[in-house]
C-alpha positions as CSV (number, residue, x, y, z in Angstrom):
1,X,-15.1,-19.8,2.4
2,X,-14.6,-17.2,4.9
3,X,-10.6,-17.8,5.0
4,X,-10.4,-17.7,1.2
5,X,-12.3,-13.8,1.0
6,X,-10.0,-13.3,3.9
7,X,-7.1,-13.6,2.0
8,X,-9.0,-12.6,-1.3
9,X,-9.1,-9.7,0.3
10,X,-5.8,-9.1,1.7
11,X,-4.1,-9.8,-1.7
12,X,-6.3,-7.2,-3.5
13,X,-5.6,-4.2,-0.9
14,X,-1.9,-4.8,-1.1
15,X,-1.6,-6.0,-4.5
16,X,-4.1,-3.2,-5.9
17,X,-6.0,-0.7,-3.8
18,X,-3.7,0.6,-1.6
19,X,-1.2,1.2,-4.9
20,X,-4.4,2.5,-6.7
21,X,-5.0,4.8,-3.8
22,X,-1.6,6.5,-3.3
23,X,-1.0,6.8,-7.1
24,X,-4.1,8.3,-8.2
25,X,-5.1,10.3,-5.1
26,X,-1.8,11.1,-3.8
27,X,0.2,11.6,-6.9
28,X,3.2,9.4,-5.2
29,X,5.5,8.2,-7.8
30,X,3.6,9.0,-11.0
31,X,3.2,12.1,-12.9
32,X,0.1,13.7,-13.2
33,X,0.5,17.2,-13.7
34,X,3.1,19.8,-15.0
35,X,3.7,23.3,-13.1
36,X,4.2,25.3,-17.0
37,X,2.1,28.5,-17.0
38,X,2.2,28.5,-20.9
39,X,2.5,24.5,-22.0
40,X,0.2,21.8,-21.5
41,X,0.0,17.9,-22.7
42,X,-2.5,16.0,-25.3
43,X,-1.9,12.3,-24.6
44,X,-3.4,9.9,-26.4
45,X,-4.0,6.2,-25.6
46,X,-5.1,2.9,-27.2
47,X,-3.3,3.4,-31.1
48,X,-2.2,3.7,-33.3
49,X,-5.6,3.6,-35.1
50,X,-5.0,2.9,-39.0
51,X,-8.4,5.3,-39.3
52,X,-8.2,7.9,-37.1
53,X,-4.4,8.3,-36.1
54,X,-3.5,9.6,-39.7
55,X,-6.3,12.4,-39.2
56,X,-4.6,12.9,-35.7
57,X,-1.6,13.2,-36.8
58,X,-2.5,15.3,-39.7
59,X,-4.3,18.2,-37.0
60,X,-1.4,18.1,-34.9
61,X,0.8,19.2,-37.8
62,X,-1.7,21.8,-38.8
63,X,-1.0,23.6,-35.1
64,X,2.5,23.0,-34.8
65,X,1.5,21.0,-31.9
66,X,3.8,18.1,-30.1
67,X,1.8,14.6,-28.3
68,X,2.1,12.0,-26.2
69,X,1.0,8.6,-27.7
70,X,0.9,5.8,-25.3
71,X,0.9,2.6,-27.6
72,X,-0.9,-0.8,-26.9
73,X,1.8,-2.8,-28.6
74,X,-0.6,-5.3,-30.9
75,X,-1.6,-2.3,-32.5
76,X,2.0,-0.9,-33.0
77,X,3.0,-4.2,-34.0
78,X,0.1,-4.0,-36.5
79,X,1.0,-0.5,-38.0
80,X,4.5,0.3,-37.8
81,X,4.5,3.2,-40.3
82,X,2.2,5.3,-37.8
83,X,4.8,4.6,-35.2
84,X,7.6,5.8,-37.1
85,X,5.4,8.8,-38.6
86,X,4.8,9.6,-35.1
87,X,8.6,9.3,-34.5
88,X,9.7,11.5,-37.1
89,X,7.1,14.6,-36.7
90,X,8.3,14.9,-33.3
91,X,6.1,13.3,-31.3
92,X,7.0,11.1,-27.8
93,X,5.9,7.7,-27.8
94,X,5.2,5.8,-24.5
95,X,4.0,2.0,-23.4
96,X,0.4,0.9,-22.9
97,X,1.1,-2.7,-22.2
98,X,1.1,-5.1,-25.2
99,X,-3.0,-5.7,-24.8
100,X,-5.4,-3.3,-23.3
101,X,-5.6,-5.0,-20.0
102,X,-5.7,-3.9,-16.5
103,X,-2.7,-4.7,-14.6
104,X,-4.8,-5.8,-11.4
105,X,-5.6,-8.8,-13.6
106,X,-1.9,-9.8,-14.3
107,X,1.1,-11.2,-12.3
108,X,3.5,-8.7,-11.9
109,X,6.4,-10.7,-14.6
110,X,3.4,-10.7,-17.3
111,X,3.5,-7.2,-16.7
112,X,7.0,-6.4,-17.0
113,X,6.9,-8.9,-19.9
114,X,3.9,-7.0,-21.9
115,X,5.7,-3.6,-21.2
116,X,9.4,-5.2,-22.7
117,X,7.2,-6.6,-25.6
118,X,6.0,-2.9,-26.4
119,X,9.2,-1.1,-25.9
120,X,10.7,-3.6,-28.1
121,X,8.3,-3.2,-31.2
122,X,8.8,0.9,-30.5
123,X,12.9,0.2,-30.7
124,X,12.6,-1.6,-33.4
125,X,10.8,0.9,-35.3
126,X,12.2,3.8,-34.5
127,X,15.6,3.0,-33.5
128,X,14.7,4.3,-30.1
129,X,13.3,3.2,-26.6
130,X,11.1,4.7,-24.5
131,X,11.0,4.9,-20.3
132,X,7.5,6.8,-20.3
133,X,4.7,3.9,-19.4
134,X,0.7,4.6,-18.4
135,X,-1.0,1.4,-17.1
136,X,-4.5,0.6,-19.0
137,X,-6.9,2.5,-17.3
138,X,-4.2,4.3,-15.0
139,X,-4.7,1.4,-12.6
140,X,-1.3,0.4,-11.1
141,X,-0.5,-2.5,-8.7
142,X,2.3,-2.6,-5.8
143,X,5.0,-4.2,-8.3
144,X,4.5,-1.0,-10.8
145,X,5.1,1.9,-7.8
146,X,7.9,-0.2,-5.8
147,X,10.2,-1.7,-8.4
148,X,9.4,1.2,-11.6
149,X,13.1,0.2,-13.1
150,X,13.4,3.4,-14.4
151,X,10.1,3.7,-15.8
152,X,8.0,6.8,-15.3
153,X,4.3,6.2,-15.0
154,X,2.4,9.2,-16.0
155,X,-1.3,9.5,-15.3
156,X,-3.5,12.7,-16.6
157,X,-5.2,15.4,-14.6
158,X,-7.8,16.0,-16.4
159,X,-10.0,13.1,-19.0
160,X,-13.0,13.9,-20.3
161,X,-15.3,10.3,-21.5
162,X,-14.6,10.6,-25.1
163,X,-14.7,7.0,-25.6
164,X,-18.3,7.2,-25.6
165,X,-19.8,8.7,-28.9
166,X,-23.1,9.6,-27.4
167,X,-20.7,12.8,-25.4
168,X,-21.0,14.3,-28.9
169,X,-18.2,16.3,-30.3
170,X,-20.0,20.0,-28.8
171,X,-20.1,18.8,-25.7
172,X,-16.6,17.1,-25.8
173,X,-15.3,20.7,-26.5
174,X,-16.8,22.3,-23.7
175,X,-15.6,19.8,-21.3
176,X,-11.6,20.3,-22.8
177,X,-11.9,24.0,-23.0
178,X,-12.8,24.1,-19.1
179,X,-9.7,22.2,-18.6
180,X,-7.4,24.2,-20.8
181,X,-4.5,25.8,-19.2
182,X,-0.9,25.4,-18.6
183,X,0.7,22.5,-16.6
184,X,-2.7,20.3,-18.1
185,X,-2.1,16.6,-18.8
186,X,-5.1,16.2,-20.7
187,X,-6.3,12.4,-21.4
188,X,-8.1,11.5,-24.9
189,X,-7.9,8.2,-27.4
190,X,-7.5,7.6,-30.9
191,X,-8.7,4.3,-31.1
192,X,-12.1,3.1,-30.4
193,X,-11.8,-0.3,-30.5
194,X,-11.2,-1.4,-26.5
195,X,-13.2,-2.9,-24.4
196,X,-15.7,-0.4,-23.3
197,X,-15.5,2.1,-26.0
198,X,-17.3,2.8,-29.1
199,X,-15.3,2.3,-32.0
200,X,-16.5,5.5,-33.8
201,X,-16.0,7.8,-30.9
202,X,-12.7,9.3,-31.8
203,X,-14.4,11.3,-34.5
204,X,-16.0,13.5,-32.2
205,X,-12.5,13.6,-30.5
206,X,-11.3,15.1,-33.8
207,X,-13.5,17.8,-33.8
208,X,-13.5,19.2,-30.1
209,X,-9.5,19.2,-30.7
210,X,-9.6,21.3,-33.4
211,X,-11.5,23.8,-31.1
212,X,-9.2,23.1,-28.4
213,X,-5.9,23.9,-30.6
214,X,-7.7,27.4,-32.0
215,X,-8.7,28.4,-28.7
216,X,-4.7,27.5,-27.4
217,X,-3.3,29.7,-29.8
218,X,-5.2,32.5,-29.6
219,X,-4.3,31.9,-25.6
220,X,-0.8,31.9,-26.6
221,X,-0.6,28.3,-25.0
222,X,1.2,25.3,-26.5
223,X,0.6,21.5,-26.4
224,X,4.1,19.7,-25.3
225,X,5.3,16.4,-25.0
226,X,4.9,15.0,-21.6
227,X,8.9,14.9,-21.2
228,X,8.4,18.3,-22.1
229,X,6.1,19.1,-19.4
230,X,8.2,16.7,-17.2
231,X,11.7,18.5,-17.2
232,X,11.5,19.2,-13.6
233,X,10.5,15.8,-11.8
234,X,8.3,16.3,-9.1
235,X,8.2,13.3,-7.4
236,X,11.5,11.9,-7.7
237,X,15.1,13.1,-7.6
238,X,18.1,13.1,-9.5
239,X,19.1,10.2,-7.7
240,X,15.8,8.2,-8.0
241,X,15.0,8.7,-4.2
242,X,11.7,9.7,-2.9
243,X,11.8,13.1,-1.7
244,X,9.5,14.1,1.0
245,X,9.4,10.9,3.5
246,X,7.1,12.3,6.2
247,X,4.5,13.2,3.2
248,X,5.1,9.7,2.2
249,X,4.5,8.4,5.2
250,X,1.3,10.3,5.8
251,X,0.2,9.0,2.7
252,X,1.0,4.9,3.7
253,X,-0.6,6.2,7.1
254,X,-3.9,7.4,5.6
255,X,-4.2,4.6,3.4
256,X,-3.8,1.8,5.9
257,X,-6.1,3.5,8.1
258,X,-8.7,3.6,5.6
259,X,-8.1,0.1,4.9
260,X,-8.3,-1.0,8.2
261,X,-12.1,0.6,8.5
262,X,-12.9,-1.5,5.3
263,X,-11.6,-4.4,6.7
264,X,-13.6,-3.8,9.9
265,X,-16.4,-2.7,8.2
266,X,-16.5,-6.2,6.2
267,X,-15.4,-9.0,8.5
268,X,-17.8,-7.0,11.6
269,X,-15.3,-6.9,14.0
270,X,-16.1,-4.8,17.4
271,X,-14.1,-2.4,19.4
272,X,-13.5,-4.0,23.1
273,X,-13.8,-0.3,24.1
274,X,-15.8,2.7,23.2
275,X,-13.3,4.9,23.2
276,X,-9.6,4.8,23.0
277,X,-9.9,1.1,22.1
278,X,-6.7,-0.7,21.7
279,X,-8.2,-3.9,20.2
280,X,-10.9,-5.4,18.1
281,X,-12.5,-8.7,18.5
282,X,-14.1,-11.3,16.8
283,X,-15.6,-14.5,16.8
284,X,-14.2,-17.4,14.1
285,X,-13.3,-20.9,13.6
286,X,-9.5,-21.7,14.7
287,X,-8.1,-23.5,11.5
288,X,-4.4,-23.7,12.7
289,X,-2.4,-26.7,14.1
290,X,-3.4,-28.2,17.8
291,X,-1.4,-25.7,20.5
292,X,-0.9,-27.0,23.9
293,X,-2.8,-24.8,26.4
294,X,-0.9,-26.4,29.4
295,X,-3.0,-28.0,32.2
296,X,-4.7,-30.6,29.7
297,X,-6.5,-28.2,27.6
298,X,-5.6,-28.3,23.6
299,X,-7.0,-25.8,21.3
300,X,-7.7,-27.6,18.0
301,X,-8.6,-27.2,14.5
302,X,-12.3,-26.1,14.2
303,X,-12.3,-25.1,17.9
304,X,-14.4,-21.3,18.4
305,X,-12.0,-18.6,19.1
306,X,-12.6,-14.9,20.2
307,X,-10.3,-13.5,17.5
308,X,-8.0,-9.8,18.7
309,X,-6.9,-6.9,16.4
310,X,-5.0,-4.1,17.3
311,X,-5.8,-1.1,16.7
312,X,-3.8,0.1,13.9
313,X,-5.2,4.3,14.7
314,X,-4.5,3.6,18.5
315,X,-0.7,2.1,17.8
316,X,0.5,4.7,15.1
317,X,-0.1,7.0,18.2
318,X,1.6,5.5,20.7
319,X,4.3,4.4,18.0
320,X,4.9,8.1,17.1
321,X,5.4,9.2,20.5
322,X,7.5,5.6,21.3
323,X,11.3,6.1,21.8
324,X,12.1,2.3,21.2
325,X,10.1,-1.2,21.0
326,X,10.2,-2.0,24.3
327,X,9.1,1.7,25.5
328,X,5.8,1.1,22.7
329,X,5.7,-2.9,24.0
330,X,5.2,-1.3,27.6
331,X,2.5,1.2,26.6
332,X,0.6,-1.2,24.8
333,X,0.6,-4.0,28.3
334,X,-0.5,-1.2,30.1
335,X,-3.5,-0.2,28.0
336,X,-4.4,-4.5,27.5
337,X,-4.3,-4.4,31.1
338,X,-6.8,-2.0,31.1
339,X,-9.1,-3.0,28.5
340,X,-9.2,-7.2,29.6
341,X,-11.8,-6.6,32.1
342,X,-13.7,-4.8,29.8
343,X,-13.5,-7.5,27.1
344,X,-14.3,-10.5,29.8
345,X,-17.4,-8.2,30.8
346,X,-18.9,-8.2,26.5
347,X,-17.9,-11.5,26.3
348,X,-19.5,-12.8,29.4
349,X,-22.6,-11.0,28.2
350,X,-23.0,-11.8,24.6
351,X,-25.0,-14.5,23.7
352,X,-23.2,-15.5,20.4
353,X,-20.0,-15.7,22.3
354,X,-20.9,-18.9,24.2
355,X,-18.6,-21.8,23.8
356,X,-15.3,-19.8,22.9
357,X,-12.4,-21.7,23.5
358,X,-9.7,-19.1,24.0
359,X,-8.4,-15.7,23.2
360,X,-6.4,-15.7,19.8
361,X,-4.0,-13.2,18.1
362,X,-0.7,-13.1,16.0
363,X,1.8,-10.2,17.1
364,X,5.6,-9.6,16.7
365,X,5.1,-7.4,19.7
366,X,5.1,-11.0,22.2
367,X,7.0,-10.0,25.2
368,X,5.2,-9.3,28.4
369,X,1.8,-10.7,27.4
370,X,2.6,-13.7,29.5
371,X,2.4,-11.7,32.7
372,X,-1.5,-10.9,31.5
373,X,-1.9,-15.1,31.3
374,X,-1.4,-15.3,27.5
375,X,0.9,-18.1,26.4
376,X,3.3,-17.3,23.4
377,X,4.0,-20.3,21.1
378,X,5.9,-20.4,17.6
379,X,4.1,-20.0,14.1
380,X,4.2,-23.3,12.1
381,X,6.4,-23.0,9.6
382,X,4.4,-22.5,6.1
383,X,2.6,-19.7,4.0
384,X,0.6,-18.3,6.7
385,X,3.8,-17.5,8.8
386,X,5.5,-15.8,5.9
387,X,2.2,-13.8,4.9
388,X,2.0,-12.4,8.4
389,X,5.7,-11.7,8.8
390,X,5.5,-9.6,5.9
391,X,1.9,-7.9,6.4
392,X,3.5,-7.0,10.3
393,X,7.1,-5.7,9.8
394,X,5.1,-3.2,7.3
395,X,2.8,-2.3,9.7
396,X,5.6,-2.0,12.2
397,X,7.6,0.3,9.6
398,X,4.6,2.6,9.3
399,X,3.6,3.1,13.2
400,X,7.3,3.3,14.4
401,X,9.0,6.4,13.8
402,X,12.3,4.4,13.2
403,X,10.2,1.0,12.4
404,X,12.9,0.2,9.4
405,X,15.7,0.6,11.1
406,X,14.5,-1.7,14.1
407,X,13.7,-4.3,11.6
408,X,17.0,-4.1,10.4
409,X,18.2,-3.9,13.5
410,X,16.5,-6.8,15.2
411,X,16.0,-9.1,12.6
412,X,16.0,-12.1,14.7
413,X,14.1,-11.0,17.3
414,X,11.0,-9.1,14.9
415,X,9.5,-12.2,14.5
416,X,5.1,-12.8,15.0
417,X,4.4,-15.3,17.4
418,X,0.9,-17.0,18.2
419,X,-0.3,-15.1,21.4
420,X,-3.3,-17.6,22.6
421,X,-5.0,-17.6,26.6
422,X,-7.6,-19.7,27.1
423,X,-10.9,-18.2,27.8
424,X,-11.4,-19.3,31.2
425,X,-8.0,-17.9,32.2
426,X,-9.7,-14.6,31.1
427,X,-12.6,-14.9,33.4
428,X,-11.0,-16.4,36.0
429,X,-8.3,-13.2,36.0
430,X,-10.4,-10.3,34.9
431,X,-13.9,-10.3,34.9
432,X,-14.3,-10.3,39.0
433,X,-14.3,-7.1,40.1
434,X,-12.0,-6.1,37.3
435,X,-9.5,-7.5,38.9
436,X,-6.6,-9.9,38.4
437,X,-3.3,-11.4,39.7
438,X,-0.2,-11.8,37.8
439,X,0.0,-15.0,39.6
440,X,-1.9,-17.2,41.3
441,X,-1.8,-16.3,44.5
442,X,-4.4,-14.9,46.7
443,X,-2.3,-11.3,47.7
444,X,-1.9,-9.0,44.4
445,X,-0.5,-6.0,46.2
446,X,2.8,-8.0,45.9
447,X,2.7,-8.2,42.3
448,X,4.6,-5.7,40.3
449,X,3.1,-3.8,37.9
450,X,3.7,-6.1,34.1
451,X,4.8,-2.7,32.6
452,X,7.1,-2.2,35.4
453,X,8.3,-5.8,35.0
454,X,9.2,-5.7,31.2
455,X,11.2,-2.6,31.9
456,X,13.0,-4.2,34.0
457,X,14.2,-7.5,32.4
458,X,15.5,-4.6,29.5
459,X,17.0,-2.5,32.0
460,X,19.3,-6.4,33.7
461,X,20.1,-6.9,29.5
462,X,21.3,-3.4,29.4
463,X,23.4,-4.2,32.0
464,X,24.7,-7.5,31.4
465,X,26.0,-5.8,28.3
466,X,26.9,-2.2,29.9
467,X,29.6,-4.6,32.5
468,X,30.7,-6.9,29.4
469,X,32.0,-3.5,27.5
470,X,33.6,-2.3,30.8
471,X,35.1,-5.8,30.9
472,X,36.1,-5.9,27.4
473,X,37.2,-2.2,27.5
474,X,39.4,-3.2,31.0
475,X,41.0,-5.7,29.6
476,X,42.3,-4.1,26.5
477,X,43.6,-1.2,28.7
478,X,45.8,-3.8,30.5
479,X,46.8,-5.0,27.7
480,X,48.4,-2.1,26.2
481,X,49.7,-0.9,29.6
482,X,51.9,-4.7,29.7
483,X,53.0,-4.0,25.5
């Protein structure tokens, strides 16, 4: 049970709350507010209502004012001569899926398939598509952000609860007149029929508008259309690239933090050190495939393990300050180095900790932990494997400064491995004195420092291939020197 809200929960950060986060907080691909001094948007969501759309329709015409009606495309489908009216006086018409549910609650091709569906039936009507879409609710999920195809989400900056009827249409008004001024994307409904609202409720809609439109005019401000509004993109550029990376990445950043004290928060994991901790710990079940501990011991399926996280906070630090993965690799040896002794000491000293088989953790940052006693084996082929190659090359794009371009880089070599030691190598190493020996033998002084060691196994690669070049430069010289 534990495993399945484990990966319950990873699929609904990634899948939905992280994309919820960074749209609706952050703005990031979706547009949410205009920068017009003068012009503001009325969008309208959940018609076209055979009652109350006419009467919408029929203000709007009143005030000379343009609208943004996001369509759920049964009701389109039901009432095509309100989606050409709208058409013909002017007005823009966008996507609200084909059925008034959330997107968190589909796959991402029923999705794309419900927004085709709509776009279709609005083509089809008025001769005319549309790339303006707003997800039921405003809630998006990863597929909608990464892969938009040309779509433009637009969200509101300002909705008011007049779904409910018990708002009334007085106190409607004075919640939209607060709001009203330019660059506004103001959110309101002409159908009361969804899930959640009361199927009278646009009336009182009806009414505050009116207000709304009187008090506009006599502001000398005008209700747009949202492409209108939208004529300068803010968020993306001519050439559909993101603008503004390091705000991007701040945003990714904040948003994996904050999951990551969530995640901590539900699974009770504990930091091996009060401060400046570079891992968290817990104690779980092992559920993978038997791994050969050397020296007769086998860690097996259902064995106790004392489960390690890194710290996410601690390695976008050292990452940002990193010059390469081996320069971050080496930093974070050091500071395991340091923090072992203090994890042998808890663990020694905690009662529920008694019977742990071994230390357990998946990394693609694998080389040098050996010199600490950890043994490094392969990943089984299989879901799990793929799940965490994908969760760590994104963390490892998001702590690195130039994460994507090592992962492009180093393909081959980017790859999580199964980091396991048992747990009386721990004791045996580190929780004496806070000591321990890179091998065992009685005089440490001889050891070299692990750090020192990993730096220099890079340093002999650099230059095995440092002489090759000279070798392969050499002999091309000699060459030409004979022709």
């Amino acid at each position: 049970m534990q495993i399945l809200l484990l990966w319950m929960f990873y699929i609904s950060t990634f899948y939905a709350f992280i994309p919820a986060l960074v749209s609706r907080i952050f703005g990031f691909r979706v547009f949410r507010r205009g920068k017009s001094e003068q012009e503001f948007a009325l969008t309208f969501d959940d018609g076209p209502d055979p009652v109350y759309t006419p009467q919408l329709l029929d203000l709007l015409k009143r005030f000379d004012a343009k609208a943004t009606f996001f369509v759920v495309g049964i009701n389109a489908e039901k009432h095509p001569e309100l989606l050409k009216r709208m058409h013909d006086e002017g007005h823009l018409i966008g996507i609200h899926n084909y059925v008034h549910k959330s997107n968190w609650l589909m796959r991402p091709v029923t999705v794309r398939r419900q927004i085709a569906q709509t776009e279709a039936i609005i083509r089809r009507v008025t001769g005319k598509g549309t790339t303006f879409y707003r997800p039921p609710w405003g809630i998006v999920n990863f597929f909608d952000i990464s892969k938009m195809n040309g779509r433009r989400i637009v969200l509101w900056s300002s909705m008011f609860g007049d779904w409910k009827a018990r708002l009334g249409a007085k106190q409607l008004a004075e919640r939209m007149l607060k709001k009203l001024r330019g660059g506004e994307v103001m959110l309101l409904h002409d159908c009361g029929t969804t899930l959640g609202a009361d199927e009278e409720a646009p009336q009182n809609m009806l009414i505050a508008l009116e207000k709304l439109l009187m008090v506009a005019q006599e502001r000398q401000l005008r209700s747009v259309r949202v492409d209108t509004l939208f004529c300068q993109p803010v968020h993306v550029s001519a050439t559909g690239e993101i603008t503004g990376t390091d705000w991007f990445k701040s945003v990714l950043v904040f948003g994996w933090l904050l999951y990551e004290r969530i995640f901590h928060t539900l699974f009770r994991l504990r930091p091996v050190s009060k401060e400046d901790t570079i891992f968290y710990y817990r104690r779980r079940t092992y559920h993978g495939p038997n791994v050969n501990m050397e020296n007769g011991r086998w860690l097996k399926k259902g064995d106790p393990i004392v489960e390690l996280h890194f710290d996410n906070k601690m390695l976008f630090h050292l990452g940002s300050s990193a010059k390469s993965i081996v320069h971050l690799a080496i930093q974070l040896i050091r500071m395991v180095k340091q923090q072992l002794p203090d994890l042998a000491h808890q663990l020694g000293h905690d009662s529920g900790m008694k019977g742990v088989k071994a230390l357990y953790a998946v990394s693609m940052i694998n080389r040098g932990p050996e010199k600490l006693g950890f043994q490094i084996q392969e990943l089984p082929k299989g879901l799990f494997k793929k799940a965490s190659t994908l969760y760590l090359k994104l963390l490892f794009s998001i702590i690195h400064p130039s994460g994507p371009e090592k992962l492009s880089e180093k393909k081959e070599v980017m790859v999580p491995k199964l980091i396991v030691m048992p747990i009386d190598t721990l004791f045996d190493r580190f929780h004496q004195g806070g000591s321990y020996q890179t091998d065992p033998t009685p005089d440490s002084t001889n050891q070299p420092d692990v750090a020192h060691m990993l730096h220099s196994e890079v340093h002999e690669e650099v230059s095995s291939i440092q002489t090759t070049v000279r070798a392969s430069q050499l002999a091309d010289t000699r060459s030409k020197q004979l022709t």
